[in-house]
VEXLUMPA-749983 format. One line per 8 residues: number of its first residue (from 1); their letters; for each residue z, y, x of N, C-alpha, C, O, CB. Coordinates in Angstrom, 2 decimals, decimal comma. Atoms other than C-alpha are relative to their C-alpha. Glycine has a CB too. Layout:
N
NUM = a = Z Y X Z Y X Z Y X Z Y X Z Y X ~ ...
END
This chain:
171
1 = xxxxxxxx = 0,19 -1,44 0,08 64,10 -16,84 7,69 -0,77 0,31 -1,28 -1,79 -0,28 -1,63 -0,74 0,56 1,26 ~ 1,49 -0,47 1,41 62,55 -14,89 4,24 -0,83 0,20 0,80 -0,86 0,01 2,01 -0,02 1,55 -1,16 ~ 1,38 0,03 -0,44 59,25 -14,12 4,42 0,00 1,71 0,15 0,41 2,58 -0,62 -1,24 -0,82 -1,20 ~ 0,15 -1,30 -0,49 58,52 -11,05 6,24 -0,77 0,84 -0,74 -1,83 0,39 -1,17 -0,46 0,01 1,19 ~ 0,90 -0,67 0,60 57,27 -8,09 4,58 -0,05 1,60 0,35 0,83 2,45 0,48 0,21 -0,28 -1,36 ~ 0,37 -1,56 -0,68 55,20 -4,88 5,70 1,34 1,28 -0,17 2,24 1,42 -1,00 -1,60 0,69 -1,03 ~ -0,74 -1,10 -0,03 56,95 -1,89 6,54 1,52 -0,45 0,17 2,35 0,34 0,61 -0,29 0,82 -1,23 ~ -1,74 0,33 0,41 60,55 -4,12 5,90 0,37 0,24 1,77 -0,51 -0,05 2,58 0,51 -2,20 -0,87
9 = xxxxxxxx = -0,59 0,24 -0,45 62,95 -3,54 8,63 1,19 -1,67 0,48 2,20 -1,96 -0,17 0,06 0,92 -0,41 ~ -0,62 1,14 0,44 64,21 -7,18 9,94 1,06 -0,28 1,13 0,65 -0,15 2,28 -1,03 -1,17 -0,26 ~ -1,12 -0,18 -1,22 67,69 -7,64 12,09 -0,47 -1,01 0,95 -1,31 -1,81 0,55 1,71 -0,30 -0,43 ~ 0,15 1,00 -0,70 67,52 -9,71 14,99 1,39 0,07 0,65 2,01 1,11 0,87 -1,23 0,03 0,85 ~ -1,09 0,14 -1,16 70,42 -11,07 17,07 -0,95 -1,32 0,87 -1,73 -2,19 0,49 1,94 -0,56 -0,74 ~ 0,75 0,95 -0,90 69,36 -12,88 20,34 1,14 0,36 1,31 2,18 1,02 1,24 -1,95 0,44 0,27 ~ -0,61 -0,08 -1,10 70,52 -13,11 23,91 -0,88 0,56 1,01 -1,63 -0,17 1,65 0,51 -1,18 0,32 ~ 0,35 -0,64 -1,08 69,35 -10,34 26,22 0,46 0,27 1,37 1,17 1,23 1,68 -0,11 0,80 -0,34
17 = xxxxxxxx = -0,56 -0,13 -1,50 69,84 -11,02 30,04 1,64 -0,16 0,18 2,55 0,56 0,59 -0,42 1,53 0,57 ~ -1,34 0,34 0,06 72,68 -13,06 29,55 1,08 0,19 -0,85 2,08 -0,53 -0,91 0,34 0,34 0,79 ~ -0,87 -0,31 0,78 74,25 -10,85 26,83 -0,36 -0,16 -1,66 -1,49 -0,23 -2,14 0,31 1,28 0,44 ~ 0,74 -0,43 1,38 74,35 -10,62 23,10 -0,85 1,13 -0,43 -0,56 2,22 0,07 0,86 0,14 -0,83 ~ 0,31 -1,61 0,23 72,19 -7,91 21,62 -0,97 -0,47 -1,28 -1,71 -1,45 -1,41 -0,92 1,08 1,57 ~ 0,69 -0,19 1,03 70,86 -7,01 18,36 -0,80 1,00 -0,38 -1,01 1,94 0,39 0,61 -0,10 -0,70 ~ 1,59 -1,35 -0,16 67,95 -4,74 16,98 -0,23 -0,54 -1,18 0,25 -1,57 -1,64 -1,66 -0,06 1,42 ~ 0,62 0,27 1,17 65,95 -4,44 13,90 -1,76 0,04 0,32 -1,98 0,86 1,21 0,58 1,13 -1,12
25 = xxxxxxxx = 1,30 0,27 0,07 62,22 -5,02 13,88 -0,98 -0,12 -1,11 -1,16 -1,11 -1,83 -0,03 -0,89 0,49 ~ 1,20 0,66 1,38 59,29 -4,42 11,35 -0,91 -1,18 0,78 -1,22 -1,26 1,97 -1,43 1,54 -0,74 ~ 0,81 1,34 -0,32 57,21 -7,97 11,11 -0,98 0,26 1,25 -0,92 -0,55 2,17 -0,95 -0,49 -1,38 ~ 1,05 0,28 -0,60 54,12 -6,73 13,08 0,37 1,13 1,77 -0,47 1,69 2,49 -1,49 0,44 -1,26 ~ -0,44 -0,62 -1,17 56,29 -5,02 16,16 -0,13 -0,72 1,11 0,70 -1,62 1,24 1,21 0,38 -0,08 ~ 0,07 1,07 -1,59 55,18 -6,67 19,81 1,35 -0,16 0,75 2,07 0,64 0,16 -1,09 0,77 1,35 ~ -0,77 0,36 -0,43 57,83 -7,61 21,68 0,15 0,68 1,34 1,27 0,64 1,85 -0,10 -1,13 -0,13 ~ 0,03 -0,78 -0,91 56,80 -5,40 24,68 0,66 1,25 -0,67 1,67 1,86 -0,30 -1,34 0,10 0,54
33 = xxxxxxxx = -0,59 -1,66 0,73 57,26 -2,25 22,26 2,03 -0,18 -0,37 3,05 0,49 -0,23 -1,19 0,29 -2,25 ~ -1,66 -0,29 0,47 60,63 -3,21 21,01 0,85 -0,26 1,21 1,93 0,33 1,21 0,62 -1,09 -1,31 ~ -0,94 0,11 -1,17 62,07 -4,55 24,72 -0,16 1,79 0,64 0,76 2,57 0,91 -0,64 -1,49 1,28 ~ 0,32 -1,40 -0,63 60,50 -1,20 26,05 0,68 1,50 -0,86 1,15 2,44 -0,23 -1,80 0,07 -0,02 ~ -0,07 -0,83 0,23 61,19 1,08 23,53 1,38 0,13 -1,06 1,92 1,23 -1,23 -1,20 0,26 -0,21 ~ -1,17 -0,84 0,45 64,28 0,71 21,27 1,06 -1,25 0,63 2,16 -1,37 0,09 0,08 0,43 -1,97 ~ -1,38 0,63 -0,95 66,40 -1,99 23,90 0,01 0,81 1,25 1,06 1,09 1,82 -0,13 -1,81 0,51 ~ -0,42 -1,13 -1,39 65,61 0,33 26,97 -0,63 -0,59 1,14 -0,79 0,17 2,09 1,81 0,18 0,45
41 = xxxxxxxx = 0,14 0,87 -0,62 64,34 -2,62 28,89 -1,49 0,00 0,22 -2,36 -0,68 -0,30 0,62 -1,02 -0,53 ~ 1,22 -0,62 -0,52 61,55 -0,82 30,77 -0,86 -1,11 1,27 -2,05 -1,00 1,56 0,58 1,60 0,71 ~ 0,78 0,51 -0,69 60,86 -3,43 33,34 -1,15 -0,98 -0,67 -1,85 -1,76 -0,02 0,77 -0,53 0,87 ~ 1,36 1,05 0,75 58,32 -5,33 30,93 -0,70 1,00 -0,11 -0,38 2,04 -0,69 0,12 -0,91 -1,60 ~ 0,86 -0,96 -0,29 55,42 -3,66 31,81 -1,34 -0,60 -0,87 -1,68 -1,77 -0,73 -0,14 0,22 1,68 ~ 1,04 -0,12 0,85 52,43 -3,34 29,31 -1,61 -0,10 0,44 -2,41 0,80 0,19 0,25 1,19 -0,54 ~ 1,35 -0,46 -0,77 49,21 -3,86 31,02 -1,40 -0,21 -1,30 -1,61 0,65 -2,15 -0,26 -1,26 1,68 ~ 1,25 0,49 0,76 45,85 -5,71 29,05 0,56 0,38 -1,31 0,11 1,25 -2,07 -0,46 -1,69 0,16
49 = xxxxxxxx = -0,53 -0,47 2,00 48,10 -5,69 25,54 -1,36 -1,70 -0,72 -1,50 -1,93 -1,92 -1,14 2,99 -0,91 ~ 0,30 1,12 0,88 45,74 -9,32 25,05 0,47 -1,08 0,84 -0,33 -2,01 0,72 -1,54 -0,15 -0,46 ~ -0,50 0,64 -0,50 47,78 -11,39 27,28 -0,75 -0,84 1,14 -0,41 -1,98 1,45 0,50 -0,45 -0,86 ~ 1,05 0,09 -1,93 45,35 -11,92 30,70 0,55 0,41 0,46 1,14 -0,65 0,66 -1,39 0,63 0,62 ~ -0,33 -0,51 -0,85 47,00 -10,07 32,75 1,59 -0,35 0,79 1,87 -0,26 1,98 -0,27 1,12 -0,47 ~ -1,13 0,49 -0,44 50,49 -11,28 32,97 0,97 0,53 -0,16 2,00 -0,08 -0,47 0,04 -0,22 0,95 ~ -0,99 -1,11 -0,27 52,39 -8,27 33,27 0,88 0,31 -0,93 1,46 1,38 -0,78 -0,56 1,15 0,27 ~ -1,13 -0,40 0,68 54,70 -8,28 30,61 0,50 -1,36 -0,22 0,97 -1,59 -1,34 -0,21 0,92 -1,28
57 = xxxxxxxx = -0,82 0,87 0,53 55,98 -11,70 30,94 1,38 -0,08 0,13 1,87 0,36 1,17 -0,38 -0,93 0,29 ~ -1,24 -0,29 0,05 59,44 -12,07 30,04 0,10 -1,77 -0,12 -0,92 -2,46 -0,16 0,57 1,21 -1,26 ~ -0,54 1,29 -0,06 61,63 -15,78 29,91 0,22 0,21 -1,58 0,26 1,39 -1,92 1,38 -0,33 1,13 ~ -0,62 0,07 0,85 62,62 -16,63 26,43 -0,10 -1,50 -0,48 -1,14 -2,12 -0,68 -0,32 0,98 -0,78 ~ -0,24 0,99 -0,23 64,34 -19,67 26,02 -0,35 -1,07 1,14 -0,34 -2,29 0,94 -0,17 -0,18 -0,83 ~ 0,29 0,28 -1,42 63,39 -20,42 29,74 -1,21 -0,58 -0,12 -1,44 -1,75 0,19 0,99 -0,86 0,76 ~ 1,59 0,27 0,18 59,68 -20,37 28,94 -0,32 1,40 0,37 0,29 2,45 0,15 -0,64 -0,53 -1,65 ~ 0,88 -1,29 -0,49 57,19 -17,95 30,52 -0,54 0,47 -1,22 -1,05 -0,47 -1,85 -1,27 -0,31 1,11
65 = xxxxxxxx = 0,29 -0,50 1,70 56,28 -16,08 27,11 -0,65 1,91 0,75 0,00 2,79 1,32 2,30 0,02 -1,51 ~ 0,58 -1,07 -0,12 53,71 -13,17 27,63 0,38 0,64 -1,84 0,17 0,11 -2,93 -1,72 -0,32 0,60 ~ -0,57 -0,55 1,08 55,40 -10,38 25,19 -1,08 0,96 -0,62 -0,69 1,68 -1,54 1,30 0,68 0,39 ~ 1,27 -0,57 0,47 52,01 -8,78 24,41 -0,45 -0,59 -1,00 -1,15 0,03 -1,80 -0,97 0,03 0,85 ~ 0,28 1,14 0,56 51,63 -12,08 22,64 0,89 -0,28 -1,21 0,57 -0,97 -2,18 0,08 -0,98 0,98 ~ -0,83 0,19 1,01 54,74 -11,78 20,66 0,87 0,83 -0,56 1,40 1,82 -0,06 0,55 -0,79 0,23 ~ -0,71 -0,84 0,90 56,48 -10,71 17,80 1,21 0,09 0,04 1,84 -0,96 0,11 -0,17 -0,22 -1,09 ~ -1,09 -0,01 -0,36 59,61 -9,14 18,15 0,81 -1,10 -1,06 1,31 -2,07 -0,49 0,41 1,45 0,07
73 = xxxxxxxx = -0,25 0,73 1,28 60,76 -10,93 14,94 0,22 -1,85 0,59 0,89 -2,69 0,00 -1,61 0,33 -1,24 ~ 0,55 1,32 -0,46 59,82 -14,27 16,99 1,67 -0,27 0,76 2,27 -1,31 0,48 -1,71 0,10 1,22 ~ -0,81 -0,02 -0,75 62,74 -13,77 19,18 1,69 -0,09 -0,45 2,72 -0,14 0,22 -0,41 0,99 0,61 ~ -1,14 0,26 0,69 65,32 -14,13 16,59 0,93 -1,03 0,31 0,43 -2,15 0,23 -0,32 -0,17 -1,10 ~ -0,17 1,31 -0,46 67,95 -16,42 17,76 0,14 -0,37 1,13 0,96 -1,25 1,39 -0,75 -0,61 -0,28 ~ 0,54 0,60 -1,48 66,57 -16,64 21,58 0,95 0,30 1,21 1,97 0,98 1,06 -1,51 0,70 0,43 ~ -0,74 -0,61 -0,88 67,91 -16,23 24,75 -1,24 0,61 0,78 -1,81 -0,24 1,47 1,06 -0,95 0,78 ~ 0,57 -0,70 -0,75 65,56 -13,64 26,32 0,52 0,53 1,24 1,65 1,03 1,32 -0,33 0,75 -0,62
81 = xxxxxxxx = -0,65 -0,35 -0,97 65,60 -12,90 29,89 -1,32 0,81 0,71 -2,44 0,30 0,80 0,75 -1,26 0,75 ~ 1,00 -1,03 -0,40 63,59 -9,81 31,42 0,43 0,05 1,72 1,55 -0,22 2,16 0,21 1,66 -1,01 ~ 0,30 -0,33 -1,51 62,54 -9,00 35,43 1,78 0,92 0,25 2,33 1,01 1,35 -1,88 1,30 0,23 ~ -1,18 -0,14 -0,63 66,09 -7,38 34,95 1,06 -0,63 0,31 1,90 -0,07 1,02 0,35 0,58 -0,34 ~ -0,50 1,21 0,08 67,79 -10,18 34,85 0,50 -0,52 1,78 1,52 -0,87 2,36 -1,26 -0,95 -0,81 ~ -0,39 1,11 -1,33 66,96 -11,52 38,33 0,81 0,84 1,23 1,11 0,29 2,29 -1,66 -0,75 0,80 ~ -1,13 -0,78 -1,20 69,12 -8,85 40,53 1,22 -0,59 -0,68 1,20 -0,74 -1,90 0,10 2,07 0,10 ~ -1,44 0,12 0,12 72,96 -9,96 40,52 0,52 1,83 -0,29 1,17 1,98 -1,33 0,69 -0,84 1,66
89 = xxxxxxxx = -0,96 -0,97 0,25 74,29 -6,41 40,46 -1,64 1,19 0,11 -2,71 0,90 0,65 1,67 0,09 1,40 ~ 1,12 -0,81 -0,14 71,87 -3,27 40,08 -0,32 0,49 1,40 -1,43 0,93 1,69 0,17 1,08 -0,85 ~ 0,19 -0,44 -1,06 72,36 -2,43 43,39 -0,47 -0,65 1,43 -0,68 -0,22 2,57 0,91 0,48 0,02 ~ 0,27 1,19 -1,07 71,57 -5,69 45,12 -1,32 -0,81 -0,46 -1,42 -0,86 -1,68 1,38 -1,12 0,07 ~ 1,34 0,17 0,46 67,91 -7,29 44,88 0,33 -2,00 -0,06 0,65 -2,68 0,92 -1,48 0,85 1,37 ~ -0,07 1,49 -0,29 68,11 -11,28 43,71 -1,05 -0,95 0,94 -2,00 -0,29 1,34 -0,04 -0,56 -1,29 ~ 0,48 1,00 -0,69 66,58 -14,24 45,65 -1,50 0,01 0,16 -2,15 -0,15 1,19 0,45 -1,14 -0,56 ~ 1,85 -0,18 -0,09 62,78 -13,82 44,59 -0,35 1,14 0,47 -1,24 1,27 1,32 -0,86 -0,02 -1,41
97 = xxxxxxxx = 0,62 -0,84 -0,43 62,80 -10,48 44,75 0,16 0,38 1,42 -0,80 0,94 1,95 0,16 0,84 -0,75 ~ -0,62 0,11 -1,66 64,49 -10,41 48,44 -1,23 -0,34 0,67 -1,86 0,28 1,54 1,30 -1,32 0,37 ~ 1,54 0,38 -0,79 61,49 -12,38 49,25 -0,99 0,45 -0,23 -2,02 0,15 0,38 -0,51 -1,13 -0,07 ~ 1,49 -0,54 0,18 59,06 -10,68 48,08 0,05 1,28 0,82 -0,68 1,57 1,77 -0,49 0,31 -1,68 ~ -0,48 -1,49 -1,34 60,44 -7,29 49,79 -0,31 -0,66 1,39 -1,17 -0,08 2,05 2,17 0,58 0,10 ~ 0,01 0,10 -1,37 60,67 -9,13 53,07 -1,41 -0,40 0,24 -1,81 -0,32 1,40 1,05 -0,96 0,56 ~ 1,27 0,66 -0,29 57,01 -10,71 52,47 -1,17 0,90 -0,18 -2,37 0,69 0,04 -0,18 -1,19 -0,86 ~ 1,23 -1,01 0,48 55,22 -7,75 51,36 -1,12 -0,10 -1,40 -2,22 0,43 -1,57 -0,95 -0,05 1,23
105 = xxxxxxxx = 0,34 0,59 1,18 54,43 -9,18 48,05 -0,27 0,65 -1,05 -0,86 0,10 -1,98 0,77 -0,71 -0,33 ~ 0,15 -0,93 0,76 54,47 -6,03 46,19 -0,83 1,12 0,55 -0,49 1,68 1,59 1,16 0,35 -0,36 ~ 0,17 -1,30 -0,38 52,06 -3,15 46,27 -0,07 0,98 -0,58 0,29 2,04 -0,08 -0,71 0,14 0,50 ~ -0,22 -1,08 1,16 51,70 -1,17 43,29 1,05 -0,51 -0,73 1,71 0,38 -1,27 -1,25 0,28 -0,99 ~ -1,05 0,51 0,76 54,14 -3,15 41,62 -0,03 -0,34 -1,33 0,78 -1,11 -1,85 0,86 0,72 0,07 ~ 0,33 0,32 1,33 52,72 -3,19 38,30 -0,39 -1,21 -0,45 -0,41 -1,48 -1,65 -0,84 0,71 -0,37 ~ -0,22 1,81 1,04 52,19 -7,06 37,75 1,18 -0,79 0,66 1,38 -1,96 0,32 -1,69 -1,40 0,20 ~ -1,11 0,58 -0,89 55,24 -7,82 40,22 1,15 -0,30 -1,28 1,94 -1,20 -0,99 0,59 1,26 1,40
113 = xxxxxxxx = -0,76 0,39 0,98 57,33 -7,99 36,83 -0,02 -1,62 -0,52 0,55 -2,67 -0,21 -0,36 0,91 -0,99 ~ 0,41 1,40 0,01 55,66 -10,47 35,09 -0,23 -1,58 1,30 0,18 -2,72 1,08 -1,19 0,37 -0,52 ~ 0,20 1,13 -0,97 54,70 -12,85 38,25 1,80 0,00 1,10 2,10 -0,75 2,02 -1,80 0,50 1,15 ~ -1,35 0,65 -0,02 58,43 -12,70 38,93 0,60 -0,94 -0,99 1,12 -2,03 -0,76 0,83 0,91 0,04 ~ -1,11 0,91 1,22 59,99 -13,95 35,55 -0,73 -1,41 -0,23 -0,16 -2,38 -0,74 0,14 0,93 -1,88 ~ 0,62 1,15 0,42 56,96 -16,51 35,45 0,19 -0,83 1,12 0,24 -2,03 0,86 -1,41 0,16 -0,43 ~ -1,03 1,02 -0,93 58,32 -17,93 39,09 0,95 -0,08 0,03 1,31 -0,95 0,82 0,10 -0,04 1,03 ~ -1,20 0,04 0,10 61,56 -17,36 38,32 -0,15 -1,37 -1,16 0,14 -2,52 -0,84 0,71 1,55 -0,41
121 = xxxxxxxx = 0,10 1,57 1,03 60,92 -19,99 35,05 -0,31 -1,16 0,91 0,31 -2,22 0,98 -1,41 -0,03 -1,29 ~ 0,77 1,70 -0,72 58,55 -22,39 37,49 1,04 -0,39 0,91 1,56 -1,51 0,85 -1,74 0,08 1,11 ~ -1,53 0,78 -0,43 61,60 -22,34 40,03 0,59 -0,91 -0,10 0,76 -1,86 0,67 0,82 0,28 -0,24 ~ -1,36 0,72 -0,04 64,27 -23,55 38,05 -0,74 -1,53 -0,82 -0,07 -2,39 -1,39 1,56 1,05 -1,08 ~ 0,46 1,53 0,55 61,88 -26,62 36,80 -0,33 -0,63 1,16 0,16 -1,75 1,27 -1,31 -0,11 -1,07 ~ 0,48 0,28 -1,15 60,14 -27,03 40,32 0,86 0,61 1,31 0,58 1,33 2,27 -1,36 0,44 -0,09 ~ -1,17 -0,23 -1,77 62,71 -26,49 43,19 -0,60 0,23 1,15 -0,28 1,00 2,06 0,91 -1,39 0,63 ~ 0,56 0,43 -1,90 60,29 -27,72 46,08 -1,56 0,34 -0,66 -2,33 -0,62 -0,60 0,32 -2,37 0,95
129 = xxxxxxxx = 1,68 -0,22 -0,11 56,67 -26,31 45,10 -0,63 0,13 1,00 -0,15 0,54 2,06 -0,49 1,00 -0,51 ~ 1,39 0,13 -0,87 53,41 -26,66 46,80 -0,23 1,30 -0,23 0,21 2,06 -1,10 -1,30 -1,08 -0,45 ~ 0,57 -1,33 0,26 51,29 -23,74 47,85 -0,58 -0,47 -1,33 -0,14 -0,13 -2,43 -1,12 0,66 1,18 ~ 0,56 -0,15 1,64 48,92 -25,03 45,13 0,35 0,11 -0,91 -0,25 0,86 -1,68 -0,47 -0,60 -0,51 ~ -0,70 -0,38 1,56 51,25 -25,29 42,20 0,50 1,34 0,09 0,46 1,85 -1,03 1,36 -1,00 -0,50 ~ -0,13 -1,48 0,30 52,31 -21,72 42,83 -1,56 1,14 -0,09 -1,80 2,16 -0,72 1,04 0,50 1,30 ~ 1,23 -0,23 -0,06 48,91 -21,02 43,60 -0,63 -0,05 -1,57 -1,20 0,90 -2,10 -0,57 -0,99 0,99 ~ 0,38 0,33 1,46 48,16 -22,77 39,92 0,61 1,49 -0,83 -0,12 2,43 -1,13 0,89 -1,70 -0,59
137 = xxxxxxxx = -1,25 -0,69 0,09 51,12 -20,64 38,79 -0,65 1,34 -0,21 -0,79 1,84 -1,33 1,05 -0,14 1,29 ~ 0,25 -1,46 0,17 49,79 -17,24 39,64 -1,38 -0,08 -0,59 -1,61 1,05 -1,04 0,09 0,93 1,41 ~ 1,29 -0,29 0,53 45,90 -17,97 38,27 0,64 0,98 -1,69 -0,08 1,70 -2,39 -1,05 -1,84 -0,24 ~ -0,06 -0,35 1,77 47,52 -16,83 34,65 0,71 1,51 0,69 1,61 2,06 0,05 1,35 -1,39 -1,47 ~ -0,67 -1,84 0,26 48,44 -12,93 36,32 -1,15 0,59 0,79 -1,88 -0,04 1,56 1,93 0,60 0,90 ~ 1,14 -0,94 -1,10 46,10 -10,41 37,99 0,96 0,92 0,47 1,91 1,47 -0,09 -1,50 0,95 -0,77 ~ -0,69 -1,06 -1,02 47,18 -8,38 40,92 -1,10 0,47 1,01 -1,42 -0,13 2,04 1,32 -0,70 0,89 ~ 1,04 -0,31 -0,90 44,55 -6,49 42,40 0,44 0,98 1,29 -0,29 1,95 1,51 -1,10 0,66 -0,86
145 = xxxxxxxx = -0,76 -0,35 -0,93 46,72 -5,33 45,33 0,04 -0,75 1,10 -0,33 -0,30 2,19 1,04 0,13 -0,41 ~ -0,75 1,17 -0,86 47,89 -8,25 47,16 -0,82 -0,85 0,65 -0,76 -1,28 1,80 0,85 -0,90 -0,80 ~ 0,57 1,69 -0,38 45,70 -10,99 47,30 0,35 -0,77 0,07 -0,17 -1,56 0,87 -0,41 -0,45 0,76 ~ -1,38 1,09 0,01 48,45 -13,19 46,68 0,15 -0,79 0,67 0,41 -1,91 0,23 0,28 -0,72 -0,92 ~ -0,42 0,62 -1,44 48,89 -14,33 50,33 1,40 0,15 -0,17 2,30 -0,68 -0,27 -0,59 0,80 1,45 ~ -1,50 -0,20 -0,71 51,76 -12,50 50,88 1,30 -0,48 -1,92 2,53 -0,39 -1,87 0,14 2,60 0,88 ~ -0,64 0,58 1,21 53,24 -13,83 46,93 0,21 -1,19 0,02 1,22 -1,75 -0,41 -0,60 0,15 -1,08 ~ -0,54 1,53 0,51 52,75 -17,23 47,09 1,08 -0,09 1,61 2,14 -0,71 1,51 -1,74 -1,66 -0,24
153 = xxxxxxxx = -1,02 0,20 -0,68 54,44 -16,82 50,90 1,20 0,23 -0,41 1,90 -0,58 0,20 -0,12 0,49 0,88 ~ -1,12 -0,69 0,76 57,50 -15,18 48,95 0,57 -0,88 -0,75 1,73 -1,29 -0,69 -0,36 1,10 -0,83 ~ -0,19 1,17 0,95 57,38 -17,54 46,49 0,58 -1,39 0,84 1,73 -1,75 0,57 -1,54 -0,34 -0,76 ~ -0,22 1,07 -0,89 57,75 -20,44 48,79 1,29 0,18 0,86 2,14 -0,71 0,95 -1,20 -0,14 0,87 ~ -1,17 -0,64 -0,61 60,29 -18,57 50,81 1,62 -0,06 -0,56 2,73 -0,27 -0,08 -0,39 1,34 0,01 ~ -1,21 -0,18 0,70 62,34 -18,03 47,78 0,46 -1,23 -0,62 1,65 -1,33 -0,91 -0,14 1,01 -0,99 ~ -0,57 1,63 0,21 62,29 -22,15 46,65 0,45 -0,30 1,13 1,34 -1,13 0,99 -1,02 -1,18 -0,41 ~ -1,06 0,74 -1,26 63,59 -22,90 50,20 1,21 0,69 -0,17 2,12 -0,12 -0,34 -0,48 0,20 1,75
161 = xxxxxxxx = -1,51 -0,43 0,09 66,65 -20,77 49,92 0,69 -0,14 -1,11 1,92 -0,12 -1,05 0,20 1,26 0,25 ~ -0,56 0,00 0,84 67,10 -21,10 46,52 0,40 -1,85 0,01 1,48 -2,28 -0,40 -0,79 0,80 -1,08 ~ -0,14 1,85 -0,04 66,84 -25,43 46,96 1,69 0,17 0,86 2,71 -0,49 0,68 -1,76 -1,16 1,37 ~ -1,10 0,78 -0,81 69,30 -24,70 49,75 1,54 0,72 -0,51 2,62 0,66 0,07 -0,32 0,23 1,91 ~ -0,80 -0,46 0,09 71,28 -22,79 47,81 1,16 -0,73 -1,01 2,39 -0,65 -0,98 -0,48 1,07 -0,15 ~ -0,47 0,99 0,49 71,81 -25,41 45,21 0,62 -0,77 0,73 1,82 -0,93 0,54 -0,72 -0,52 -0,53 ~ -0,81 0,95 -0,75 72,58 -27,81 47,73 1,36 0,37 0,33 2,09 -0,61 0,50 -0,62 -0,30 1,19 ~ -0,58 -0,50 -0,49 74,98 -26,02 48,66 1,74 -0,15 -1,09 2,88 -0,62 -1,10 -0,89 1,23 0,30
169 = xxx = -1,19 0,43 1,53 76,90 -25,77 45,28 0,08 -1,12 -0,50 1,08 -1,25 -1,21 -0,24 0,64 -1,35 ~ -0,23 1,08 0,21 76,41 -29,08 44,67 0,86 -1,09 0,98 1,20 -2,26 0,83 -1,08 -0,26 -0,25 ~ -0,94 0,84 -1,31 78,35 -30,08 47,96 1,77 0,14 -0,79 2,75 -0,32 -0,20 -0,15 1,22 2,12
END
């Protein structure tokens, strides 16, 4: 890549939620502002803005990547995948979030973004987690709602169906 320079406008092509998509970006643009504000891609939610809090993590290249943290510019290339991602159809809720609805896992909803896409990543590396490693898992989000009883139950909920769902396709 040249070397970035103030004010310049710089293209990006990447892979947003499965699809192609391109955008332009000056160098010092966060990655929350440009998913939020010129891709449309409102579920990355903005909380701290110094990356404690969790709430705007997004997948890119199937890494938990707090976008508070990064430059849109960074993403050049990537396959980014946002909290919209994990529904199959807009009208149907995917596997984590299913469980979290049925577990009560959400109450304001405002860090439920991030502490999805960052178990959605630990998931597809860890199939069969422990409470503690999800437990580990959520120390890097704050949710002052929950008390993340009813999350890590959700969480746990959603590696048993999702393990058995593999199995399943692998038969």
């Amino acid at each position: 890549m040249s070397r970035l320079q103030a004010g310049q406008r710089h293209p990006l092509r990447f892979s947003l939620n499965g699809k192609p998509c391109a955008g332009e970006a000056e160098p010092r643009l966060l990655l929350t502002d440009f998913l939020r504000h010129q891709i449309g891609a409102t579920g990355t939610h903005v909380g701290c803005e110094h990356g404690v809090c969790g709430a705007c993590t997004v997948s890119v290249d199937g890494k938990p990547t707090r976008a508070c943290l990064t430059l849109a510019v960074q993403i050049d290339g990537c396959e980014v995948r946002t909290v919209e991602s994990l529904a199959p159809t807009p009208d149907r809720l995917g596997v984590l979030q299913s469980a979290f609805k049925r577990n009560y896992a959400l109450q304001c909803g405002f860090c439920t973004a991030g502490i999805l896409m960052s178990l959605d990543c630990f998931l597809r590396e860890h199939p069969r987690p422990d409470e503690q490693s999800i437990r580990d898992l959520l120390s890097g989000h704050l949710c002052r709602c929950t008390g993340y009883t009813p999350i890590v139950r959700a969480a746990i909920e959603a590696a048993a169906e999702l393990a058995g769902l593999r199995e399943k396709a692998d038969a």
